[in-house]
N, C-alpha and C positions, 0 to 999 in steps of 0.2 A: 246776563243780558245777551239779547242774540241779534247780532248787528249783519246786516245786507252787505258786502262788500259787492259792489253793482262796477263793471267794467266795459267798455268798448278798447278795443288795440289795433291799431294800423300796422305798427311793425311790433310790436314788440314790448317796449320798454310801458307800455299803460298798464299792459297784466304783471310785470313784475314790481312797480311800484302798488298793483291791487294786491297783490298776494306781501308785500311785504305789509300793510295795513292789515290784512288778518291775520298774519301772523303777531302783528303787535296789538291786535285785537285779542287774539289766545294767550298769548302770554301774558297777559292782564287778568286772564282767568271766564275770560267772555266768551261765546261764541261767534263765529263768523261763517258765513254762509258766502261761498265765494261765488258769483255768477257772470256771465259772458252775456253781457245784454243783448249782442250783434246774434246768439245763439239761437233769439227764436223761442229757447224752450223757459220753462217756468221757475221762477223763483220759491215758489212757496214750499219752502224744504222746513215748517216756522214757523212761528208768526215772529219777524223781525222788531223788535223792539227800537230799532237805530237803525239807521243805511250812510254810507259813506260809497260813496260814485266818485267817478275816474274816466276822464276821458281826454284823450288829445285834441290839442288844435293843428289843423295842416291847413294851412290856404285860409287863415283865419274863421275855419268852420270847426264844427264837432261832427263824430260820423251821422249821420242821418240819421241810423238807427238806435243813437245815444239820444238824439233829439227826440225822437217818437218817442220814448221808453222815459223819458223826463216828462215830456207835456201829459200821458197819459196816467203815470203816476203822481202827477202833481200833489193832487187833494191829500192824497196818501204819505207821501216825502212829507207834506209841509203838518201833518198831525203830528210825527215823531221826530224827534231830534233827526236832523240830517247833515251831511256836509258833503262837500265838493272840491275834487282836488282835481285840475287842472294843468295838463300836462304840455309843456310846450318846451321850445326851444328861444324865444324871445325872453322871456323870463329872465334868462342868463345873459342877455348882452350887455355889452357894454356903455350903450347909448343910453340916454334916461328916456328918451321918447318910445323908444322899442318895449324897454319894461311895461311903462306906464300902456300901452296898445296889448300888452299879451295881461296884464291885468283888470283891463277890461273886455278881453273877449267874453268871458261870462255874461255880460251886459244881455246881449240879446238873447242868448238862450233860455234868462230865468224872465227876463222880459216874455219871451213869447211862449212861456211855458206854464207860465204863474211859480214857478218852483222857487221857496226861499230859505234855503239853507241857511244853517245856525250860523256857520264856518264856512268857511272854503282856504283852499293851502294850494299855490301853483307852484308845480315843481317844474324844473328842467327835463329834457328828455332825454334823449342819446341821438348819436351820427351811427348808422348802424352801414358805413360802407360796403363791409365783405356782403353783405343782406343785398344793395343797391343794383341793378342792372348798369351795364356800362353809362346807356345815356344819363341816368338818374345821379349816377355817383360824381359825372362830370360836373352836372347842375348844384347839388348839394354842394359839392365843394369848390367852385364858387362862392357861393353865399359864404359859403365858412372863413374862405378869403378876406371878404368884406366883414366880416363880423370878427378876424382876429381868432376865429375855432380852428383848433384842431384840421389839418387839411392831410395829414397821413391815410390813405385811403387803403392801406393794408391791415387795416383794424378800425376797431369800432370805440366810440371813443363818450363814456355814459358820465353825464351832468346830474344826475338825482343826488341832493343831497338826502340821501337817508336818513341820517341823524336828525333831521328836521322834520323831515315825514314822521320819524316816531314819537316826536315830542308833539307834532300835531295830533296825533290818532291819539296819544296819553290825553291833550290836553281836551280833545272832544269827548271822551270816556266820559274824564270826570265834569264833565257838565251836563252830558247826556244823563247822568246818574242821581245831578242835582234835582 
C-alpha cells in the first residue's frame, strides 16, 4: 500500500513525528510518500492508497496552508482511508479542561473542510527553547511555569510519546487494509 504521509511544521517537532509515521509506515512493509504541504509543490509521486496528515496547533489554529491543503483535498482524504494526527502541547497538561480544548481543536478544521478521517491521534509537541528568540523563549516559559513544564531554557525538552504514535500508524494500517 502506498500511504501520503502529508505534514505542515512550525518549529520542528510536526515533521519529526511525520517522518517517524513513515518510517512505521515502511517498516510494515508499505510505502510512504513523505510531503511538506506548506512546500507548494506536488504530491503525486503515486497514487496514494491511504494519507495520514500532521499538523500543529499554535494559538489554537492549524498553519493556513495545512487548512487549504485539507479543504481542497477533501473529496479525495474522505474516498480513502485517512487519519489525522494532531500535534500540540495542551494535550499534555495537567488540567482536564486544557486536554479536553486541544482535543477538540480538530472541530473546526474538519468542520470547515468537510474532511473526515477514519482516526485521528493528538500527540504532545516539544519546548524547543535553544530554537526560541530571546523574547519568544521568555513568553513560552512562562506558560511552562503555569502549566508545571519543563522551564530549563538551556535545552529543549520533547513530549511525543512515540510508542503511541507507532501503535497508532500499526493500528490505522491494519484497518486501512481491512
Amino acid at each position: 500500500m502506498i500511504v501520503l504521509v502529508g505534514y505542515a511544521t512550525i518549529e520542528g517537532q510536526t515533521r519529526k513525528v511525520a517522518e517517524t509515521v513513515a518510517s512505521t509506515i515502511e517498516a510494515a512493509g508499505h510505502r510512504a510518500l513523505l510531503f511538506d504541504i506548506t512546500s507548494g509543490g506536488e504530491y503525486a509521486l503515486g497514487h496514494p492508497e491511504a494519507a495520514i496528515l500532521c499538523a500543529p496547533v499554535h494559538a489554537a489554529r492549524y498553519p493556513a496552508a495545512f487548512a487549504a491543503f485539507v479543504s481542497q483535498e477533501a473529496s479525495w482524504l474522505n474516498s480513502i482511508p485517512s487519519a489525522f494526527v494532531s500535534v500540540s502541547m495542551l494535550i499534555r497538561s495537567e488540567f482536564d479542561e486544557e486536554r479536553q480544548e486541544a482535543i477538540h481543536f480538530p472541530d473546526a478544521l474538519l468542520a470547515e473542510s468537510n474532511w473526515k478521517p477514519r482516526r485521528m491521534h493528538h500527540a504532545a509537541g516539544a519546548l524547543r527553547y535553544t530554537e526560541y528568540d530571546f523574547f519568544k523563549r521568555w513568553i513560552i516559559r512562562r506558560m511552562a511555569e503555569h502549566e508545571n513544564a519543563p522551564t530549563d531554557v538551556s535545552r529543549d525538552h520533547e513530549f511525543t510519546d512515540w510508542t503511541a504514535l507507532s501503535a497508532f500508524v500499526t493500528e490505522f494500517l491494519a484497518s486501512a487494509k481491512a
